[in-house]
VOBA-1610 file (N, C-alpha, C; in pm, whole numbers, padded with zeros to 5 digits, always signed):
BEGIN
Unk-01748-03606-02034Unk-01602-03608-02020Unk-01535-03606-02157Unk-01609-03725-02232Unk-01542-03674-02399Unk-01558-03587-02438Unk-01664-03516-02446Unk-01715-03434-02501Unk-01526-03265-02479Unk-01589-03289-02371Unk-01542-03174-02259Unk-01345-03178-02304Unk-01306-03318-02329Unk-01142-03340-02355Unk-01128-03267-02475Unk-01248-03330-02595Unk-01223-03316-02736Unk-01223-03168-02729Unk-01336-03094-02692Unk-01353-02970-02694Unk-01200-02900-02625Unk-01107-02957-02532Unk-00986-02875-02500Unk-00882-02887-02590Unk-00920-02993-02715Unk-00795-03022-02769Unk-00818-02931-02874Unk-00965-02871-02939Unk-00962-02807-03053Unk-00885-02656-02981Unk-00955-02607-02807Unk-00907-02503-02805Unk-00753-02468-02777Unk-00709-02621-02727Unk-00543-02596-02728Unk-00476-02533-02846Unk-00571-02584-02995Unk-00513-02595-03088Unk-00521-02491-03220Unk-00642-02420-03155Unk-00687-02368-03284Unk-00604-02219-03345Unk-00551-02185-03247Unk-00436-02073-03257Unk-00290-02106-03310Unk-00301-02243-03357Unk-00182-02282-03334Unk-00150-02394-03498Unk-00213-02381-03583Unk-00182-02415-03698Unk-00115-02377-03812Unk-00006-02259-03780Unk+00098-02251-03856Unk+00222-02252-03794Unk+00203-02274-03611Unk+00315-02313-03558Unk+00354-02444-03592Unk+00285-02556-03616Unk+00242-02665-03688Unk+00298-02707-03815Unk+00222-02580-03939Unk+00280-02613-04056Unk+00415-02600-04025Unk+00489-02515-03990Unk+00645-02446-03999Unk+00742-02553-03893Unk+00667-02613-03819Unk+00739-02686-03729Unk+00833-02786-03763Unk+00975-02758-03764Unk+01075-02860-03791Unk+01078-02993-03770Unk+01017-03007-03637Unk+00981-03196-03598Unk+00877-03251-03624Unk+00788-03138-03703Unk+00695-03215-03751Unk+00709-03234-03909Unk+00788-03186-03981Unk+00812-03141-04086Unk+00922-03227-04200Unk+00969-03294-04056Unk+01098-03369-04085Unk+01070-03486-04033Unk+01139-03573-04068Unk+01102-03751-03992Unk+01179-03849-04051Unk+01236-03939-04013Unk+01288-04049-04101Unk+01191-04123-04108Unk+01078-04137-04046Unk+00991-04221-04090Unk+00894-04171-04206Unk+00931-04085-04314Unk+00862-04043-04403Unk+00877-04122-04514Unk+01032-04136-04518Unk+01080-04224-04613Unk+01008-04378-04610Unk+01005-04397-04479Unk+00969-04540-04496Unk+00813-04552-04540Unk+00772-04464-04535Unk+00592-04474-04476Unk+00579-04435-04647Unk+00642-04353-04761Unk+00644-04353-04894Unk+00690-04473-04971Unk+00754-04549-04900Unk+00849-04682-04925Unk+00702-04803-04925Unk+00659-04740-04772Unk+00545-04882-04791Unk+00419-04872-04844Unk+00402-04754-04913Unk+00270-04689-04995Unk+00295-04770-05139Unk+00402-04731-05174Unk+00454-04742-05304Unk+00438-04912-05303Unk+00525-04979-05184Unk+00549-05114-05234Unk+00414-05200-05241Unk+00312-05189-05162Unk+00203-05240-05142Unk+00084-05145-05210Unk+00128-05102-05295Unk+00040-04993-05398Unk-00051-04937-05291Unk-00033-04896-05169Unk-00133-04814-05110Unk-00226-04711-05162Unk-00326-04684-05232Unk-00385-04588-05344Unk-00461-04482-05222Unk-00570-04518-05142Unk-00631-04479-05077Unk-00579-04376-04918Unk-00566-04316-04897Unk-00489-04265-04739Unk-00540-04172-04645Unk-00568-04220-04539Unk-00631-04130-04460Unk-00523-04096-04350Unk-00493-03976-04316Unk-00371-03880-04298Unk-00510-03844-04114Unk-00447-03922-04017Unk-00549-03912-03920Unk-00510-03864-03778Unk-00562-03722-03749Unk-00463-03650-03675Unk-00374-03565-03736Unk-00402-03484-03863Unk-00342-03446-03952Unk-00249-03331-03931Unk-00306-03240-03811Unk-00232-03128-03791Unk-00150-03069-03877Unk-00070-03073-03903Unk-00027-02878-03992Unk-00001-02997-04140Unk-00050-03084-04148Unk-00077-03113-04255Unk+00065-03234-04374Unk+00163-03235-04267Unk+00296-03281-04331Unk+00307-03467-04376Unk+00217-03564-04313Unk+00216-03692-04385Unk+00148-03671-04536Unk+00047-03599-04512Unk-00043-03565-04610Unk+00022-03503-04766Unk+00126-03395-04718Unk+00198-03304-04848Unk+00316-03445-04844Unk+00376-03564-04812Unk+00485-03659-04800Unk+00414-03742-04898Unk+00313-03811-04828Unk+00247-03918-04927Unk+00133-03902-05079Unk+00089-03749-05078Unk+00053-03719-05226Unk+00067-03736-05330Unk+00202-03735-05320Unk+00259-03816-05480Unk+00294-03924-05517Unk+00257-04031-05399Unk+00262-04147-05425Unk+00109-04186-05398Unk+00050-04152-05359Unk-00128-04170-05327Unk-00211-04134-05463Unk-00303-04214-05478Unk-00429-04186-05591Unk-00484-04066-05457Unk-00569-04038-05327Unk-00630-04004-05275Unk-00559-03966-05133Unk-00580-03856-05064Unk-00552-03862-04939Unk-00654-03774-04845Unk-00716-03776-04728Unk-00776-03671-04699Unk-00698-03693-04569Unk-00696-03570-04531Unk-00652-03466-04430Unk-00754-03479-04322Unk-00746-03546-04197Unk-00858-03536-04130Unk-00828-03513-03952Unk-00891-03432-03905Unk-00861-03357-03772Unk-00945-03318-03727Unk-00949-03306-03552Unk-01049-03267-03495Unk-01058-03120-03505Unk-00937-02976-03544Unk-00965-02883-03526Unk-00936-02802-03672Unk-01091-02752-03670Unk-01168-02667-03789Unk-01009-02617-03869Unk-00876-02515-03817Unk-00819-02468-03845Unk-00709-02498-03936Unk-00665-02588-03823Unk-00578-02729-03896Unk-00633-02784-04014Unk-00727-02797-04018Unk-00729-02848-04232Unk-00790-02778-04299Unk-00797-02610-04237Unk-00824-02526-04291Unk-00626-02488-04348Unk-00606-02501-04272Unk-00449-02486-04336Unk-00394-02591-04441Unk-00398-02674-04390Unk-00387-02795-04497Unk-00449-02749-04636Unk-00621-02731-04618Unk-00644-02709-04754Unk-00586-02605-04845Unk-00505-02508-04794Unk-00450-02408-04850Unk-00333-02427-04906Unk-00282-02524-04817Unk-00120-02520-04821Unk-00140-02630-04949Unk-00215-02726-04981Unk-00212-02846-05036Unk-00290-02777-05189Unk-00364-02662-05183Unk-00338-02571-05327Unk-00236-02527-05319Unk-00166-02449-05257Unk-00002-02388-05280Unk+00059-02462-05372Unk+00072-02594-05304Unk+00207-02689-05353Unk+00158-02758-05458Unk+00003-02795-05479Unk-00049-02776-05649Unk-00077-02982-05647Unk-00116-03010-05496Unk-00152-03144-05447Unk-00289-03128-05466Unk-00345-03151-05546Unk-00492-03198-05651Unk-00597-03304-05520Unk-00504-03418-05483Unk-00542-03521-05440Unk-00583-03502-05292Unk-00561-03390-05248Unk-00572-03414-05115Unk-00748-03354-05074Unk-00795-03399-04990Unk-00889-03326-04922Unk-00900-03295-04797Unk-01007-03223-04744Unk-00967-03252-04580Unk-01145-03281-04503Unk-01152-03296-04400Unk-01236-03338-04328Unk-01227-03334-04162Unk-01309-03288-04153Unk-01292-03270-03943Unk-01370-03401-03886Unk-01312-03426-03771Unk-01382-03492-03648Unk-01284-03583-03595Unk-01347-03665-03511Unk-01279-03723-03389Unk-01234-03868-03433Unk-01118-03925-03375Unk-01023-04021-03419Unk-01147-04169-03337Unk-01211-04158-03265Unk-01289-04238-03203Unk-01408-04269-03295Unk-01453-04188-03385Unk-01564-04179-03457Unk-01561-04120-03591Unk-01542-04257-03700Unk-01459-04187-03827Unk-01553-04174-03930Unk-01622-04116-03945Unk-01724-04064-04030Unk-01677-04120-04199Unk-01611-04232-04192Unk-01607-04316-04321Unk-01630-04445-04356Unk-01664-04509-04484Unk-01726-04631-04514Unk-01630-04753-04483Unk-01678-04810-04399Unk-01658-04960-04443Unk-01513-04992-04544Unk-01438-05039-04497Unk-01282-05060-04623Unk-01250-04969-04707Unk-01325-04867-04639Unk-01205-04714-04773Unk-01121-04660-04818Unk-01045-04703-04745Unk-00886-04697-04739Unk-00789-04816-04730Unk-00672-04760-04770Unk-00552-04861-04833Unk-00460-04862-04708Unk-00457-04756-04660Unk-00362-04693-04547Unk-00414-04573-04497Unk-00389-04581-04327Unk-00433-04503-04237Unk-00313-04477-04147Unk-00283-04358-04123Unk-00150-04313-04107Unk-00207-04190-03972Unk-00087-04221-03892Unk-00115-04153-03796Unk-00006-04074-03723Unk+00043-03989-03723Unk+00169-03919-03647Unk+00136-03832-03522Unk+00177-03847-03430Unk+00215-03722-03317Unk+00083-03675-03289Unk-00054-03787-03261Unk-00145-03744-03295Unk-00195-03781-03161Unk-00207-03946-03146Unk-00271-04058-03052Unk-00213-04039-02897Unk-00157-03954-02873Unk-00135-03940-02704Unk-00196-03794-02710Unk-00334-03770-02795Unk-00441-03656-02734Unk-00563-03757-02818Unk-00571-03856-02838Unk-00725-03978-02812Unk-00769-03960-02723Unk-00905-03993-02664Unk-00959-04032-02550Unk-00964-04181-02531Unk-00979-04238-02648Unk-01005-04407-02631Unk-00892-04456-02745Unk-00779-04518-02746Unk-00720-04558-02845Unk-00793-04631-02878Unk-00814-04770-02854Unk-00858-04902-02874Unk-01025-04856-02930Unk-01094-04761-02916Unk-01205-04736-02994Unk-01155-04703-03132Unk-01046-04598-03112Unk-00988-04576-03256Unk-00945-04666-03354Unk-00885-04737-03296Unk-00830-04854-03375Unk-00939-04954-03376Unk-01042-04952-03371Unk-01143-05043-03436Unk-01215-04980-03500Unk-01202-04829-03496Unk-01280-04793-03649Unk-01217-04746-03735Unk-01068-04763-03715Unk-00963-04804-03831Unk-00947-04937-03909Unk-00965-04982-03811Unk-00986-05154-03869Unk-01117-05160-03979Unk-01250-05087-03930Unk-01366-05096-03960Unk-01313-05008-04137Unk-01267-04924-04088Unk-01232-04827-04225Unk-01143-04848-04336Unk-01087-04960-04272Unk-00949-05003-04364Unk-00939-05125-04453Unk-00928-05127-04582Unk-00925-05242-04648Unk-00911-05342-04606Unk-00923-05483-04619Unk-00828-05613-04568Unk-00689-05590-04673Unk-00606-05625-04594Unk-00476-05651-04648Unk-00428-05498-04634Unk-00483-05365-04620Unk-00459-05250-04533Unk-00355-05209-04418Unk-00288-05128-04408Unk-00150-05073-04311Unk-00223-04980-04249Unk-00211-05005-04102Unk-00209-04893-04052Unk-00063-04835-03971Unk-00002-04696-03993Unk+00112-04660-03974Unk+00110-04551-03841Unk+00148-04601-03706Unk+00166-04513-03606Unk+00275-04471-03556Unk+00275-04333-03570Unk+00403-04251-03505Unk+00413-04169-03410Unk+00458-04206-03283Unk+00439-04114-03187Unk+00495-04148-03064Unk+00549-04005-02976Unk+00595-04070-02840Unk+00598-04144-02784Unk+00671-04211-02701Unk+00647-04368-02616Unk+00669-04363-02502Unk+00591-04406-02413Unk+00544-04367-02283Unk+00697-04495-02222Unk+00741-04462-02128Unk+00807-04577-02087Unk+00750-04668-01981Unk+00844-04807-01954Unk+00766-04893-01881Unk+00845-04914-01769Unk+00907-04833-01759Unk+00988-04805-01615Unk+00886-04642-01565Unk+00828-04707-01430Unk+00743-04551-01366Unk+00810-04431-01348Unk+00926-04430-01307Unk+01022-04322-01269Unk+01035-04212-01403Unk+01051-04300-01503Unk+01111-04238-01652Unk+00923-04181-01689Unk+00877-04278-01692Unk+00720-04289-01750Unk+00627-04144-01703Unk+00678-04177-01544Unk+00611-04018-01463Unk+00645-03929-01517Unk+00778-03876-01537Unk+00892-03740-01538Unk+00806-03710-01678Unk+00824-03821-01767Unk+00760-03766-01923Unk+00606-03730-01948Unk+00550-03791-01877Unk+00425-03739-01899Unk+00352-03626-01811Unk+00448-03618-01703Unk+00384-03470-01638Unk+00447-03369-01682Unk+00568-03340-01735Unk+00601-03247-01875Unk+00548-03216-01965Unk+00458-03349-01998Unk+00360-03315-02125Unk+00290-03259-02108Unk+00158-03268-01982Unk+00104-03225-01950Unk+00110-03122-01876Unk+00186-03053-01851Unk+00199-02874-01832Unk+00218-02835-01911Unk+00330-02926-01994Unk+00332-02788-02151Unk+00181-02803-02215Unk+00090-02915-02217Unk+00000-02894-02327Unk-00099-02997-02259Unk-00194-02895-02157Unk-00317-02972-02085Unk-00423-03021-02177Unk-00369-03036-02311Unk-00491-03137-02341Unk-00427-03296-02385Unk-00247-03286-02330Unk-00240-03424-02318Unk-00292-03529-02228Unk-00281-03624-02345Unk-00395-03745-02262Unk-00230-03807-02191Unk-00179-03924-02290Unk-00094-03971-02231Unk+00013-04098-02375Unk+00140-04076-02308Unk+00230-04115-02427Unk+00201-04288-02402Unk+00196-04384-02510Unk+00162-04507-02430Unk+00283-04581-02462Unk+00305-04720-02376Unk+00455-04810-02402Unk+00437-04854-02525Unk+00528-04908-02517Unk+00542-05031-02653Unk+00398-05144-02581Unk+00456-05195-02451Unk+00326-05311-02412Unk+00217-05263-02460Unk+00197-05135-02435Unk+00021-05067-02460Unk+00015-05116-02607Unk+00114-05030-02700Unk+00053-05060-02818Unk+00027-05180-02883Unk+00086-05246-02857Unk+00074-05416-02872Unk-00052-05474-02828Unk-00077-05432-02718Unk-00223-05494-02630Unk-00323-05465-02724Unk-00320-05298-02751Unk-00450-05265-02823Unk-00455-05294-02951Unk-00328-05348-02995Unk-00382-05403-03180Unk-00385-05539-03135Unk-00346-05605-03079Unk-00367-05756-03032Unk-00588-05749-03047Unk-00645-05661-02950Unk-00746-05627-02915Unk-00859-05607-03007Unk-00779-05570-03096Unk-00871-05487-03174Unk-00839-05515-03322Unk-00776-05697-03353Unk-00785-05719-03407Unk-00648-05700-03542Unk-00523-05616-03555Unk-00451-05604-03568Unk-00344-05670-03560Unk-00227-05764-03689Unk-00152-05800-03693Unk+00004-05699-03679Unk+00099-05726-03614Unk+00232-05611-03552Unk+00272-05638-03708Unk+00331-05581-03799Unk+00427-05617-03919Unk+00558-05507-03839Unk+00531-05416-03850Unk+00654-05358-03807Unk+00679-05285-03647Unk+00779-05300-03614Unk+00796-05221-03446Unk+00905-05144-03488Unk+00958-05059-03456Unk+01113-04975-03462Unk+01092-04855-03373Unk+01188-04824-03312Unk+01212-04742-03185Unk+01360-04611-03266Unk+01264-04470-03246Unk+01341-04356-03261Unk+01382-04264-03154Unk+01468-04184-03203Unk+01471-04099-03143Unk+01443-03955-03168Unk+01349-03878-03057Unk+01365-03689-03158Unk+01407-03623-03013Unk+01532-03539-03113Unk+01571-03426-03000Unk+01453-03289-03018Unk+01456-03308-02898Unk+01314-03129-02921Unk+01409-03013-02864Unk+01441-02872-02935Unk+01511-02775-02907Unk+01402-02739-02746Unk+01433-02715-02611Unk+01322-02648-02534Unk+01278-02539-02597Unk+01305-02421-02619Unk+01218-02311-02660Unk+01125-02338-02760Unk+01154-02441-02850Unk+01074-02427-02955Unk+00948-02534-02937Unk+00995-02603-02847Unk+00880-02740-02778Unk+00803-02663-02697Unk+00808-02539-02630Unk+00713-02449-02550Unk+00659-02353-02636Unk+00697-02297-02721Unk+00660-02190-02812Unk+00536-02239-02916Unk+00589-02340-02955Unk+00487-02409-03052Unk+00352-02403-02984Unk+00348-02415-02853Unk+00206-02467-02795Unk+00144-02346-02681Unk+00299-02235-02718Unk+00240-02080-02607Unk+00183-02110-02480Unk+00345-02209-02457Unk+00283-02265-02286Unk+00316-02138-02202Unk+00229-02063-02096Unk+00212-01991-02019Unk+00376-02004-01934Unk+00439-01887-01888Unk+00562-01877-01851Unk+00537-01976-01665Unk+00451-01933-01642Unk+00482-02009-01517Unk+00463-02151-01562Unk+00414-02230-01648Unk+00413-02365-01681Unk+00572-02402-01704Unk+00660-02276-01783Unk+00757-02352-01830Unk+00848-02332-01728Unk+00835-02250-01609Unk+00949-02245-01499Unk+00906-02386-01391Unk+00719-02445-01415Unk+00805-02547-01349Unk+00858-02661-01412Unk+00803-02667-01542Unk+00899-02809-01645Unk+01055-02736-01602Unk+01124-02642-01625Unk+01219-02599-01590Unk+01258-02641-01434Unk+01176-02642-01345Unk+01230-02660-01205Unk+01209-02834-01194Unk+01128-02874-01260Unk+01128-03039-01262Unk+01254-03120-01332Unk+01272-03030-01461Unk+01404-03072-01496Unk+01501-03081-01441Unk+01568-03003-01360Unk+01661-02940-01298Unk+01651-03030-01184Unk+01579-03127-01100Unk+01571-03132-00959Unk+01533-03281-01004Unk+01511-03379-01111Unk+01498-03464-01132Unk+01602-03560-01130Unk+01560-03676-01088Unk+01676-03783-01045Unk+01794-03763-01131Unk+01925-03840-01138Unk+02005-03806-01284Unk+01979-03901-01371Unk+01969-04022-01338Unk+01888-04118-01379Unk+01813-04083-01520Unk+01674-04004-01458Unk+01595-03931-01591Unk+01677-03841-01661Unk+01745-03739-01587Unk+01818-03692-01673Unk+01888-03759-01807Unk+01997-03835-01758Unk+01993-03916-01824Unk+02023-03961-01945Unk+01876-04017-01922Unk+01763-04085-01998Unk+01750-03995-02093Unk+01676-03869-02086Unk+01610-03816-02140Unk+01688-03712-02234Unk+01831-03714-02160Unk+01926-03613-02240Unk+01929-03521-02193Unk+01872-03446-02118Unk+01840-03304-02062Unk+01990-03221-02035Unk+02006-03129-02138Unk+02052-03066-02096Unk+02084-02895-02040Unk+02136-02840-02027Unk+02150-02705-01953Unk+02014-02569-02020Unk+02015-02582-02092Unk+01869-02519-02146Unk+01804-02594-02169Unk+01786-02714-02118Unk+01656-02767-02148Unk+01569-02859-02216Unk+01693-02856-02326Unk+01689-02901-02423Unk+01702-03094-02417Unk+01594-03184-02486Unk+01616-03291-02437Unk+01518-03417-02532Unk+01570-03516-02555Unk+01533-03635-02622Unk+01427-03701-02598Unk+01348-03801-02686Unk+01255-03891-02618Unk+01225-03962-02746Unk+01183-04125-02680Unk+01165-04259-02780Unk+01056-04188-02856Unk+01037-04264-02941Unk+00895-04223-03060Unk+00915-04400-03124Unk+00788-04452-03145Unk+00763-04563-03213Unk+00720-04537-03331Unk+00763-04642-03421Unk+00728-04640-03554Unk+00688-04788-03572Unk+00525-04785-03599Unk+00468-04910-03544Unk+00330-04914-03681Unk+00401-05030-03762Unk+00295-05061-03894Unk+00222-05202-03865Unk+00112-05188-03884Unk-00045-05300-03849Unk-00081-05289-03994Unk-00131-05474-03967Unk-00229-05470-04054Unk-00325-05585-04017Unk-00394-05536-04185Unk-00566-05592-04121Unk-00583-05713-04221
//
């Protein structure tokens, strides 16, 4: 079954690493600032950039990092990175493949382990985050950014079966409770919680991932026929176009 997920996420993906680099919401963040803010203040030297995709924590935190590697499950993705990270004349960066469950690094190697838009395509969070823990200095940050599943079912459903038509190798967006449980679990002190928001243009939230036209007529017919409630919620409006929480959630060890 792992085997079989990991293997859909490289093929979701592997066509798809300069939709990635170029991607505006991935490209942009207010949490960049902060995540350079807490490198700098706690001399973070070490950084593992995990879930790296088109490569953008990685080109953010370089110039405040002694070290960063670039690390992802698909071959392409830090095949781009490594290119893009000669372009821009980032010395420090490297890259490395494999799976967020199984981190092919030593014992406290890192200062900070940083994670964006990555962890709702894991198979096991809570495995991950203990071989982040395992990988991460004491006194170490780990920095997670990413969708937030809600804890109301109504809202919680609507968002994650969207996800999953636009992009069947989503696993699933988790709450705030989730994330709490699994650093509680696995050993992890909360330092920071903060709750965002990202508007996603629709065309460009389907394009990025070359969701098949009948996928997007029925996110389109789910939108449209969904309580108003979610609507909402979610912002949705007349093309499509529509909002969702993202956590910005710093651990340490």
């Amino acid at each position: 079954m792992t085997h079989t997920q990991h293997a859909l996420n490289i093929q979701q993906y592997q066509d798809k690493s300069h939709n990635y680099l170029n991607s505006a919401v991935h490209a942009q963040g207010a949490e960049f600032d902060k995540i350079k803010q807490l490198i700098e203040t706690h001399k973070l030297a070490h950084i593992l950039d995990l879930g790296c995709g088109g490569g953008h924590v990685s080109y953010q935190v370089a110039p405040v990092a002694t070290s960063v590697i670039a690390y992802d499950i698909t071959p392409t993705m830090t095949e781009v990175v490594a290119s893009q990270a000669k372009t821009r004349g980032l010395t420090n960066i490297t890259t490395q493949i494999g799976t967020a469950e199984k981190l092919p690094f030593a014992d406290h190697q890192f200062d900070a382990i940083i994670t964006r838009y990555s962890a709702h395509h894991w198979q096991n969070v809570p495995q991950a985050l203990f071989e982040m823990h395992r990988a991460l200095a004491d006194g170490g940050k780990v920095v997670i950014v990413d969708v937030l599943g809600n804890s109301n079912p109504v809202l919680n459903n609507f968002l994650q079966t969207i996800e999953t038509i636009r992009d069947p190798s989503h696993v699933k967006d988790y709450s705030l409770a989730e994330w709490l449980y699994f650093a509680e679990i696995t050993g992890f002190s909360v330092t920071t919680v903060e709750m965002q928001k990202l508007a996603l243009n629709f065309d460009s939230w389907v394009a990025r991932m070359h969701t098949p036209d009948t996928s997007i007529q029925v996110i389109r017919a789910l939108q449209k026929n969904c309580a108003a409630p979610v609507r909402q919620y979610f912002e949705i409006d007349e093309a499509g176009n529509f909002s969702t929480d993202v956590i910005y959630l710093v651990l340490s060890k």
